[in-house]
Each structure stands twice: as C-alpha cells, then as structure tokens.
RODO-2510 file (C-alpha; in nm, 4 decimals, decimal comma):
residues 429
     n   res          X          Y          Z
     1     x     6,3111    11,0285    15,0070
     2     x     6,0642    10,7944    15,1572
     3     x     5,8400    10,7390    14,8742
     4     x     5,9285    10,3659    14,7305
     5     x     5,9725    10,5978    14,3719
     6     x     6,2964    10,8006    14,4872
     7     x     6,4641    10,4169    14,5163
     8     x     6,3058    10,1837    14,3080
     9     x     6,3156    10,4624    13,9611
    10     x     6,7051    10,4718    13,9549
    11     x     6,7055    10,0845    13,9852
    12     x     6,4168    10,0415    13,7137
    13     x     6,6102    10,2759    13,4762
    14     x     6,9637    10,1318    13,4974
    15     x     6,8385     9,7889    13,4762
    16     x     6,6324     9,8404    13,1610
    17     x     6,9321    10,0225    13,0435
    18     x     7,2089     9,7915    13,1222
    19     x     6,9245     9,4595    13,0470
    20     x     6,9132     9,5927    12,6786
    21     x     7,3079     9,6448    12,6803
    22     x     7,3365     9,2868    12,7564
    23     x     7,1017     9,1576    12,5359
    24     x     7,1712     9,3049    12,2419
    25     x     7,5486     9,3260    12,2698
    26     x     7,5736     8,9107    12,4071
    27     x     7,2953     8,8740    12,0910
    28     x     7,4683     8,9367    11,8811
    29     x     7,7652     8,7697    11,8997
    30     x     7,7336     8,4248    12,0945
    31     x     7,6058     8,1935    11,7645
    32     x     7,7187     8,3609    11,4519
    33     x     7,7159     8,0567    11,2511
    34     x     7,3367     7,9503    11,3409
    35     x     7,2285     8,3340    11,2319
    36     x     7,4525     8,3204    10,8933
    37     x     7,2594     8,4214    10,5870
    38     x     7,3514     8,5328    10,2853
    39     x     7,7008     8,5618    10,3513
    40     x     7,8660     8,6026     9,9745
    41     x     8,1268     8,4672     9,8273
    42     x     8,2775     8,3634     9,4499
    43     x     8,3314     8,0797     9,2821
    44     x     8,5614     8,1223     8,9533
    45     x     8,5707     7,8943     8,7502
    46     x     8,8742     7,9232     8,4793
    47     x     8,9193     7,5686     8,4075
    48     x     8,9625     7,4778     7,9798
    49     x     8,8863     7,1626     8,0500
    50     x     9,0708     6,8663     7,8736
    51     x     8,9982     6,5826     7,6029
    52     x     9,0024     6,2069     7,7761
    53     x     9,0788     5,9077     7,4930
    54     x     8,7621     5,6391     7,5202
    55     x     8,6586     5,3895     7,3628
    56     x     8,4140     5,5798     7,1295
    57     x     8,6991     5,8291     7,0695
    58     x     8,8294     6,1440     7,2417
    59     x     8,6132     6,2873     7,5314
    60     x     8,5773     6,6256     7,6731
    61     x     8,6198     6,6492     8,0156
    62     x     8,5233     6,9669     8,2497
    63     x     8,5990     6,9158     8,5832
    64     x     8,5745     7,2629     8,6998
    65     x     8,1902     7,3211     8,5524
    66     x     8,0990     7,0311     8,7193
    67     x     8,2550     7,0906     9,0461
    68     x     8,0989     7,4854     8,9980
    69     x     7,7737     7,3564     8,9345
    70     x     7,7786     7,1095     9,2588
    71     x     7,9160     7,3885     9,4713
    72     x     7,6390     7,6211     9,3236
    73     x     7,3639     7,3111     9,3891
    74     x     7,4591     7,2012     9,7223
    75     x     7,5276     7,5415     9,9013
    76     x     7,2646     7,6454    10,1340
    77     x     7,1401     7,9679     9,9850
    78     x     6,9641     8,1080    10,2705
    79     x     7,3199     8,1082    10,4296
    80     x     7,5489     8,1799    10,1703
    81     x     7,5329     8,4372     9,8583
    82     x     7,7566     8,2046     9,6667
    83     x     7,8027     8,3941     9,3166
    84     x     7,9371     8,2783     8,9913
    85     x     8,1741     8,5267     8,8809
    86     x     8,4554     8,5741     8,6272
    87     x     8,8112     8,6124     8,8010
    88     x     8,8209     9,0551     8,7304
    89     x     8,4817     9,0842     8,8230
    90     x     8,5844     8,8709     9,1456
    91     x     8,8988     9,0890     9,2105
    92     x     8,7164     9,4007     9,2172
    93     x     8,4238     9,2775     9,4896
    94     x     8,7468     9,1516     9,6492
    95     x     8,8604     9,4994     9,6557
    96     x     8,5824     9,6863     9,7673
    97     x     8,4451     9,4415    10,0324
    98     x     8,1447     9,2804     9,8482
    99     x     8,2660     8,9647     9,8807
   100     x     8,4309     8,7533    10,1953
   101     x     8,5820     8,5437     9,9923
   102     x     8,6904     8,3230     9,6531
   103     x     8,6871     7,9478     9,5092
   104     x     8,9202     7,9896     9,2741
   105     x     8,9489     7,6623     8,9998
   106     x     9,2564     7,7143     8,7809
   107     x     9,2524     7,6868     8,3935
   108     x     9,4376     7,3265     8,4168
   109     x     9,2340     7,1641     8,6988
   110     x     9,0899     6,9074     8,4627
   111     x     9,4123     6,8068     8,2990
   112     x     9,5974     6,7759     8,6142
   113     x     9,2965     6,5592     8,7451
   114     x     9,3331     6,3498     8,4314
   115     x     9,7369     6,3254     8,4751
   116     x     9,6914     6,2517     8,8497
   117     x     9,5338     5,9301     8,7484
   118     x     9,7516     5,8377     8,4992
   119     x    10,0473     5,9376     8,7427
   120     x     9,9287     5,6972     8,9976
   121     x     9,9671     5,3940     8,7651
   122     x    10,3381     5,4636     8,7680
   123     x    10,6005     5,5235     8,9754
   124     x    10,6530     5,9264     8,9149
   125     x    10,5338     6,1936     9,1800
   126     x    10,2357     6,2622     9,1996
   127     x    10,0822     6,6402     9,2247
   128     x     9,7424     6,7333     9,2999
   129     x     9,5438     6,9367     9,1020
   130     x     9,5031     7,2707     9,3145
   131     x     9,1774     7,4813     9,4216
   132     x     9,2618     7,8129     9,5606
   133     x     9,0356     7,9601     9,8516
   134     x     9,1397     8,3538     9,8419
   135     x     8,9989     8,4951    10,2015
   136     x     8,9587     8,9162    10,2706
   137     x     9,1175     9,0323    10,5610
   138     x     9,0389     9,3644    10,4394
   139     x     8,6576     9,2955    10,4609
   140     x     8,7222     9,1882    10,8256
   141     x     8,9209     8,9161    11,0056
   142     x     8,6702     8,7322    11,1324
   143     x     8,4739     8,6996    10,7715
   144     x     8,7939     8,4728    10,7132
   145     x     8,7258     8,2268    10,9676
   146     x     8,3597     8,1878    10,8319
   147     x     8,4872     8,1728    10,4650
   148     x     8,7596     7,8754    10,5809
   149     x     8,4790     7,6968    10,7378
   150     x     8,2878     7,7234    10,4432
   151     x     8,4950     7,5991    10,1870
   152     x     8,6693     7,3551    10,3808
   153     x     8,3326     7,1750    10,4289
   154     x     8,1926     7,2539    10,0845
   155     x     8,5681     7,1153     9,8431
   156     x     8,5728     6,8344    10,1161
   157     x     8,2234     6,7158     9,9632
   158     x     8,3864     6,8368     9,5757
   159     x     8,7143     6,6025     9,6258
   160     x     8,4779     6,3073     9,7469
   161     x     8,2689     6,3560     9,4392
   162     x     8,6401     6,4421     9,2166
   163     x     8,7554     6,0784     9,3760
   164     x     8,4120     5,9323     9,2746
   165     x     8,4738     6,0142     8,9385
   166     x     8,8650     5,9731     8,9241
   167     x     8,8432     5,6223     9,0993
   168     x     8,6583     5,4351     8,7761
   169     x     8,8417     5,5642     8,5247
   170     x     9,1854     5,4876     8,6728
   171     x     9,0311     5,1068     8,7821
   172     x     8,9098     5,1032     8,3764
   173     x     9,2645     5,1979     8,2802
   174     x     9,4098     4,8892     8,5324
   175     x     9,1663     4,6697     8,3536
   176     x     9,2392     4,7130     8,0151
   177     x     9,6159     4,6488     8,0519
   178     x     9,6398     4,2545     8,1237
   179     x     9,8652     4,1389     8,4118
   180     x     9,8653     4,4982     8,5524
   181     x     9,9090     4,5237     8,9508
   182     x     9,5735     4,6022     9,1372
   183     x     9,6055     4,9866     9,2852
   184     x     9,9306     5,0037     9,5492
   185     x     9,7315     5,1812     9,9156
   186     x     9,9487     5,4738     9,8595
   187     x     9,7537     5,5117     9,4726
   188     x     9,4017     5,4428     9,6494
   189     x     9,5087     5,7149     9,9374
   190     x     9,5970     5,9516     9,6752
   191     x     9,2606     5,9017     9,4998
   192     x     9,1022     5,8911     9,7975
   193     x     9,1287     6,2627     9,7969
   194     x     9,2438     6,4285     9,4892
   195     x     9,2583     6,7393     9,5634
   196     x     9,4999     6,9814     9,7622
   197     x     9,3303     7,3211     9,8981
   198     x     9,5190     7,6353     9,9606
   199     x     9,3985     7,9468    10,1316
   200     x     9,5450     8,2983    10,0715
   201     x     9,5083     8,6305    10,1782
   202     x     9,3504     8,8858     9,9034
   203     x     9,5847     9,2263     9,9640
   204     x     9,6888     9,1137    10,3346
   205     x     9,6601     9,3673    10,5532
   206     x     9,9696     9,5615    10,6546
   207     x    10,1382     9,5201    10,9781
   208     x    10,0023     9,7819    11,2691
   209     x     9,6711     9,7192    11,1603
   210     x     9,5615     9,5230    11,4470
   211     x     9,4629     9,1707    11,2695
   212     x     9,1813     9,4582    11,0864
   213     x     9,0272     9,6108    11,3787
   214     x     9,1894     9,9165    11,3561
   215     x     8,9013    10,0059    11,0944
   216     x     8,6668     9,9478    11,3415
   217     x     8,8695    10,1128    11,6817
   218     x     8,8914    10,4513    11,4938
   219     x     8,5076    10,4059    11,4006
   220     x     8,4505    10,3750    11,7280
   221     x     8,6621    10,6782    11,8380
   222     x     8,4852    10,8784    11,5591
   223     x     8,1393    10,8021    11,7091
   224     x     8,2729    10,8894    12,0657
   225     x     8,4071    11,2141    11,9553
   226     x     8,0542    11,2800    11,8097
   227     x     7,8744    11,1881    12,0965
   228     x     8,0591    11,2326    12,4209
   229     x     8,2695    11,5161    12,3003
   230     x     7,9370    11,7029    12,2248
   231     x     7,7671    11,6210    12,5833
   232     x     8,0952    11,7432    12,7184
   233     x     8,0432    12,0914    12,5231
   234     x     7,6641    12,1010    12,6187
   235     x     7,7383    12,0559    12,9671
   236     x     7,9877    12,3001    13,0029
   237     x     7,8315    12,5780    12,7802
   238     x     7,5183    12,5134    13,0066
   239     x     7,7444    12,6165    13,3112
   240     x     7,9015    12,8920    13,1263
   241     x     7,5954    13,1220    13,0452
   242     x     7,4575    13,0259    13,3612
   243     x     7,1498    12,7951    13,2995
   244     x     7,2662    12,5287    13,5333
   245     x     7,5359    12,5025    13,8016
   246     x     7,8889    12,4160    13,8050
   247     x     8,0325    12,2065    14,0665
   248     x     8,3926    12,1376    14,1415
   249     x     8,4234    11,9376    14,4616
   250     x     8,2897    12,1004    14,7425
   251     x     8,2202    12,4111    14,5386
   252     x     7,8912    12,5160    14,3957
   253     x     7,9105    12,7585    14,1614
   254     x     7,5787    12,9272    13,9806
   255     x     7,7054    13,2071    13,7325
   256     x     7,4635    13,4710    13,6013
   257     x     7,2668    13,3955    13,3199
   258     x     7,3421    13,5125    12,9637
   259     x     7,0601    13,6328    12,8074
   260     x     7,0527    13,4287    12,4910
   261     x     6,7206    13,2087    12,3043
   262     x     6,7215    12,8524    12,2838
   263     x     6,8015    12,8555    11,9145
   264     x     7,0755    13,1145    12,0084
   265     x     7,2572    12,8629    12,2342
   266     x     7,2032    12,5567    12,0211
   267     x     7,3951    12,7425    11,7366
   268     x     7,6434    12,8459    11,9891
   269     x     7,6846    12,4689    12,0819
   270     x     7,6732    12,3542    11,6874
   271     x     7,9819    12,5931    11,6378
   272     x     8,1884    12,4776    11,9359
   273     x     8,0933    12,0912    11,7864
   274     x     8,2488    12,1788    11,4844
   275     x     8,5677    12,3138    11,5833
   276     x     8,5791    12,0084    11,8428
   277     x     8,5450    11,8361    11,5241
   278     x     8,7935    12,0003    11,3547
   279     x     9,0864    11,9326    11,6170
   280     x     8,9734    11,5404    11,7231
   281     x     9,0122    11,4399    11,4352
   282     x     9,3661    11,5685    11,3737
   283     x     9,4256    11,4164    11,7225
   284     x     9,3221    11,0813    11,6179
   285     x     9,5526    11,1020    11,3030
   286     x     9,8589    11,2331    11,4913
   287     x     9,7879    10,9598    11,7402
   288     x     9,7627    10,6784    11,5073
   289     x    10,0730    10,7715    11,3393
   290     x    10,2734    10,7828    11,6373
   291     x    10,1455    10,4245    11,7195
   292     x    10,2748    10,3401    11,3568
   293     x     9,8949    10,3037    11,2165
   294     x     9,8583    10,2722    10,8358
   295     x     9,7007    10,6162    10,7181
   296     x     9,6637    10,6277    10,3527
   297     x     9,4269    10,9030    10,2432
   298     x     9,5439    11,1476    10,5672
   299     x     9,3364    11,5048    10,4036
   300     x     9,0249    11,2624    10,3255
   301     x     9,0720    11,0530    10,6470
   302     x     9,0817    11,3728    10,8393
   303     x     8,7563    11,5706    10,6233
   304     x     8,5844    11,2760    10,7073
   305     x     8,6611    11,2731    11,0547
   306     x     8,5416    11,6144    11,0694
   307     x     8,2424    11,5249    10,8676
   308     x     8,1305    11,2270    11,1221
   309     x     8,2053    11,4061    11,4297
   310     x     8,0013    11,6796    11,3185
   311     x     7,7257    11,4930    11,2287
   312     x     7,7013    11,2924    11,5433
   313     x     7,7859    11,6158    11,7474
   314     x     7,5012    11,8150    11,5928
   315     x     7,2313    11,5369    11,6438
   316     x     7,3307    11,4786    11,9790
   317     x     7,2820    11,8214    12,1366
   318     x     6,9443    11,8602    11,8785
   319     x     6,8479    11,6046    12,0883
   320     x     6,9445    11,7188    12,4043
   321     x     6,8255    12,0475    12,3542
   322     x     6,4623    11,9180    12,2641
   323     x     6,4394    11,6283    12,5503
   324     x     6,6482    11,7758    12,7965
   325     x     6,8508    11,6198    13,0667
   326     x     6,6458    11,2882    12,9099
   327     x     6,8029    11,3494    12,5767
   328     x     7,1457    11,2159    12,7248
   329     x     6,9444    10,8235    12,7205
   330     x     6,7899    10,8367    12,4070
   331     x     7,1503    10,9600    12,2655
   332     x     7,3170    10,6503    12,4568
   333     x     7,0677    10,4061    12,3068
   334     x     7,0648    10,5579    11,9557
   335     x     7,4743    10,5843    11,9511
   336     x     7,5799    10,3309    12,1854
   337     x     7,3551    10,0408    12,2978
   338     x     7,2152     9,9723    11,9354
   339     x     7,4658    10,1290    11,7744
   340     x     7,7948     9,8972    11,8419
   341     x     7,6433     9,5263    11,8329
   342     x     7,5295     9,6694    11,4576
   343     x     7,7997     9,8076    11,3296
   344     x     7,8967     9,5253    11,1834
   345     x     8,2953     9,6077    11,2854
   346     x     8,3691     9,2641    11,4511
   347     x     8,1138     9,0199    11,3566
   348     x     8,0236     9,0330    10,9944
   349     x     7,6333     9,1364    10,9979
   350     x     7,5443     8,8698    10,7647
   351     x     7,6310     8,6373    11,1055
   352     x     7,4171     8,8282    11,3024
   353     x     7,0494     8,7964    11,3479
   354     x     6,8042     8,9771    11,1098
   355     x     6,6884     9,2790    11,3662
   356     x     7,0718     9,3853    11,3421
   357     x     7,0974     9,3798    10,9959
   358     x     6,8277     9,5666    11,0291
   359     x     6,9813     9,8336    11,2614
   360     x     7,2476     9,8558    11,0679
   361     x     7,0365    10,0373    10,7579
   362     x     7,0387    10,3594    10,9583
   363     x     7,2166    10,3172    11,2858
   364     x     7,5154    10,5898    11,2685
   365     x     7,7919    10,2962    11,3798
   366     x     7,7616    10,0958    11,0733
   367     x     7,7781    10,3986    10,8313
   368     x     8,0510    10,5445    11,0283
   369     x     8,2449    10,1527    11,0104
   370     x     8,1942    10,1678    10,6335
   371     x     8,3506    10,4664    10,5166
   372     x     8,6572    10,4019    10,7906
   373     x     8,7452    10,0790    10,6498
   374     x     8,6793    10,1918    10,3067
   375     x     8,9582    10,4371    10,4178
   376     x     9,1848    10,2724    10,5939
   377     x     9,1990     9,9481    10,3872
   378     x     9,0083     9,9772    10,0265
   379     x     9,2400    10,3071     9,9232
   380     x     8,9334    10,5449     9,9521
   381     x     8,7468    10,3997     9,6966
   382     x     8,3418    10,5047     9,6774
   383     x     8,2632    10,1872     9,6193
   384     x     8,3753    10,0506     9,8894
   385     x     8,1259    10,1982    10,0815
   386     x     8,2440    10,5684    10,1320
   387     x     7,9843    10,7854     9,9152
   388     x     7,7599    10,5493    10,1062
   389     x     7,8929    10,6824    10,4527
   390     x     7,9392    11,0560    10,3573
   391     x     7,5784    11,0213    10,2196
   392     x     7,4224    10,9081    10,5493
   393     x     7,6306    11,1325    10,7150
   394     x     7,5427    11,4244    10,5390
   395     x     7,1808    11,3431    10,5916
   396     x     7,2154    11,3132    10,9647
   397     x     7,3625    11,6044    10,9711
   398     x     7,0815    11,7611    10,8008
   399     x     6,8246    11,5975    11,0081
   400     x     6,9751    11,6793    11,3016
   401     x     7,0189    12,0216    11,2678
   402     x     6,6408    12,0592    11,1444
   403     x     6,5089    11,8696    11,4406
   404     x     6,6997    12,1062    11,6206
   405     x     6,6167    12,3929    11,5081
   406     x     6,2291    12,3523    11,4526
   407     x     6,2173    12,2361    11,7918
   408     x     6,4210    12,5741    11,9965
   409     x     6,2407    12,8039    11,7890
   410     x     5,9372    12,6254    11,8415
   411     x     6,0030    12,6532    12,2291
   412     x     6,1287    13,0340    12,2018
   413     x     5,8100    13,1197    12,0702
   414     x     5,5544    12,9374    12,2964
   415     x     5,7809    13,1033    12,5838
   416     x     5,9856    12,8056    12,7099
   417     x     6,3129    13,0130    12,7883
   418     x     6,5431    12,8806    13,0526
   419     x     6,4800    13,1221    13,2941
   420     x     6,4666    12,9809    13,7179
   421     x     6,1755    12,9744    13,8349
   422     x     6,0890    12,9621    14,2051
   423     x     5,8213    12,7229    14,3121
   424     x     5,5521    12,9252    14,5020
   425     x     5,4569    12,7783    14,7981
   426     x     5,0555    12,8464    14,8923
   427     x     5,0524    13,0607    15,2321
   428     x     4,7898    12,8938    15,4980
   429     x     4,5132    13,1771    15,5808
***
C-alpha cells in the first residue's frame, strides 16, 4: 500500500475509462447539424405540367422540373443524399428506412401555380399550389427534425424563386388589360410566397412506442442481456467449481475445485448463455406487452432475441476467458463505451462525425439497433436491415466462439489450468 502505484493505477484507469465515456458519448451528440453528411432524402416530382397562352402561342410550363432541378442544384451534397426518385420507388425506401424523408410535388403544381395568378387578378379565393414534405418517424424521431429543417430552408428558397417567376407574368397580364388596377397588397402578399408546405408522417408510429425509441430501449436491453447477463454467469460459475471465491457479506466462501479444462468450462458457460438467452428474451416480450408495447413479429422478435443475446454472451466470456479479470474492460469498451454513441438509435449516424459512422460498420450496437427497429417498426422486412443484423450476428457468434476456443485449448495444452498456486517464499540460510 505505500507504493504511489497501489493509488495512482485505480485513478489512471477509471479516468481513462470514464475520459473516453465522455468524449465519445458528449461527441457525438452536441453539433449534429455541423457533422451532417449525406443524410438522404427524395424529391418526387409528379407534376404534368401545364400549357400557358403567349404571345407566340401556347407555352409549356413545368414548374415542378424546374423547382426539382433547383432543389437538386442548390443542395449541399456533402450534407444531404438528396435523390430523384419516382413516388413507389420513394414509398418503399420510406418503408424500409433508406430514406429520412420526401419532397413530394403533386401532378397539378404547375396548373395551380398558373391559376393562382390568374386568381389574384380577381376577387375569388385564392389556393396555393401545395408541396408535401412526408417525414419517417419509423426511421427515427429525431431524423424528422433534421428533414423539417431541411426542407423548410430548401422550398423557402423554391417559393422565392416560384414568386420570381409568378410575379412577371401576373404584372404582364395587368399590363395588357388597359385601365386595370395595379396589384391590391393582399395579391402582392400572396405572390410574395406562392406556395403552402405541409409535413406528414409516413406510417406514424403507433401509440406506446415511445415517440420511436422503443426500437432503440429494447436494443439496448438486448445488448445488456448479452453482456452483463453473461459476466453475471461467468462470475458465478467461477465461484461454483471453485476457481475463485464467493463472498456474501462478511462471509468468505472458497468451494473445492471441480476438476474441469479451460475449454471444458467455457462450453459450460456458452450453454448456461444460451439458455439465459433463451428466457431474457421471453422476459423482455412479456414485459413489453404488459407495458402495452407494439410487438408485431413476437416468434421472430423473440428468435432474434435469442440470437443477439447469444452472440454477445458468447463473445463476452471468449473474451473473458482469454484476458481474464481484464477481459471485463475490453468487453465494456467494445459493448458499451463505443458501442452506444454508434448505434445510431438516437442521433441519426449520418449527424454524427465520420469515426462513428465508422464504428458503426462492426460495432455490435448498431447491428443489434437495425434488426430491432426493422422489427418493431418496418414489419420484419430484410430489407430493412434485418438479414443485415442476423448476418453480423451470426458472424460474431462465430468469431467469438473460435477466439474462444483456440485460445482455452491453446492454454490447456501449454499447461495454464486454474489450479492455486502458493507463492514460495525464499528461506534466509
């Protein structure tokens, strides 16, 4: 106790732990609009377009290419994937989480642009010709905010340039009609800003859902499961067959060992894993529907439960059983400190700096997110990113019960059992 190590390596540890923590999790999260990149969303353009009298005879008018073709040259493409899509082909990246978002221009926009500027030259109501924004709460409920934010700044620019183009040709109109009234305010208001903007939900999310972080709560319990349920078994299976001590308040308890190999115990742990698998994820589904959850899909929900928990479980006492007593920090790093910040659950990852994106490739959080929400909100669909989750699963699994594996029966052989041993103390002569 009085060398400056026994104090100051606790402190070091826990403050490069916790510093990290901090950093990555307040990183994340503080500026997501100054780290947005490539952040997609559709523009649909179904407008027919309309023919306009002048004086060289009829002319076709397409208000909704133009506007489409602004949108597509002013966008900043480092910061948003904006993609010209037909209105199915939208729908269905709508409806597996590809896109954030829609700019939808009806098949009329240009003739109710042309009738709004006849309608102002009389006294009739006037109606706006319409852009619809569709948002995806499904994707995530923050990705709504950022899609509002986008296309309220990019059609603000489009109804300048609409009233920019509107403006003359109602003016030309005044002109050619001698004794006509100059434009009432209420007309130049009107033109001012032509057009009327309104957002709706894709498939809103149903009620119980918790504004769509439910997806990424039950992710989160999922990964848990995996990893702290599986310390929990290593701990106590430890204790059971005797290779380290159990202590329950002031008792101190050292059973006698159980002569098994490494790789013996390390399949004994994998099997307890999986049946902790097997009944955590029930719980969590039994659970959720006494809180009134949403649980379409309950077999698949629950297989992949089992799948995930497995997975995780498995790595994390590979792990353990190679680094030891160590293995519980690089399992806390892997799972928890760079897992959550890229899982991509709460803030989208395209609003997130570049290293998480590129945590998220292989990090277990994000691939256990995907398949949840793909679940819980995209009716199980593959594409949604569920073959992409039971993939990586499946290959964690696989890699962590090979790292396992090689490594016990790597020790087994050289000798390493877990045997005491007593420290011999040199005798003075």
């Amino acid at each position: 106790m009085r060398k400056p190590v026994f104090w100051l390596g606790p402190l070091v540890v826990v403050g490069i732990v916790m510093g990290l923590l901090g950093a990555l999790y307040l990183g994340s999260m503080l500026n997501p609009i100054k780290h947005l990149s490539h952040f997609p969303i559709a523009v649909v353009d179904q407008d027919a377009g309309t023919d306009l009298p002048s004086a060289g005879g009829v002319q076709k008018v397409d208000l909704g290419g133009e506007i489409t073709n602004g949108l597509l040259a002013q966008i900043d493409h480092r910061k948003v994937d904006l993609r010209r899509l037909d209105m199915s082909t939208a729908q269905a990246q709508l409806d597996s989480g590809k896109i954030y978002g829609a700019i939808v221009i009806p098949v009329d926009f240009s003739a109710q642009t042309v009738a709004l500027g006849a309608a102002v030259l009389t006294d009739k109501p006037v109606d706006k010709p319409v852009v619809t924004v569709l948002t995806n709460p499904r994707a995530g409920s923050v990705s709504v905010q950022f899609v509002q934010t986008i296309t309220d700044q990019a059609l603000t620019q489009v109804s300048k340039n609409v009233s920019t183009t509107l403006t003359p040709l109602v003016q030309n109109q005044l002109a050619a009609r001698p004794g006509s009234p100059p434009l009432s305010a209420a007309a130049t208001y009107v033109l001012s800003d032509p057009i009327t903007v309104h957002t709706v939900a894709h498939n809103p999310l149903p009620a119980d859902t918790g504004l769509g972080l439910s997806a990424f709560y039950f992710a989160l319990l999922l990964t848990l499961a995996g990893f702290t349920g599986s310390t929990i078994i290593h701990t106590l299976v430890d204790s059971q067959l005797g290779f380290v001590p159990a202590e329950f308040g002031p008792r101190y308890i050292f059973r006698d060992r159980v002569e098994l190999t490494r790789t013996q115990t390390l399949l004994v742990k994998w099997v307890l894993v999986l049946l902790m698998a097997m009944v955590v994820s029930a719980l969590y589904l039994w659970i959720g529907h006494l809180l009134g959850m949403p649980l379409p899909n309950v077999l698949l929900i629950w297989e992949y439960g089992v799948l995930v928990i497995t997975a995780i479980g498995v790595s994390t006492v590979s792990v353990m059983a190679i680094f030891g007593s160590v293995g519980l920090l690089v399992n806390l790093l892997v799972f928890v400190v760079f897992g959550l910040p890229s899982s991509g659950g709460t803030i989208p990852l395209e609003a997130t700096p570049g290293f998480y994106q590129w945590l998220a490739g292989f990090e277990p959080m994000h691939q256990v997110f995907v398949g949840t929400r793909a679940l819980l909100y995209f009716g199980g669909r593959l594409d949604a990113g569920l073959a992409h989750a039971a993939i990586m699963a499946a290959i964690g699994l696989a890699i962590g019960a090979a790292i396992g594996l090689i490594a016990t029966r790597y020790y087994d052989r050289k000798g390493h059992d877990r045997a005491v041993r007593e420290q011999l103390t040199p005798t003075e002569p």
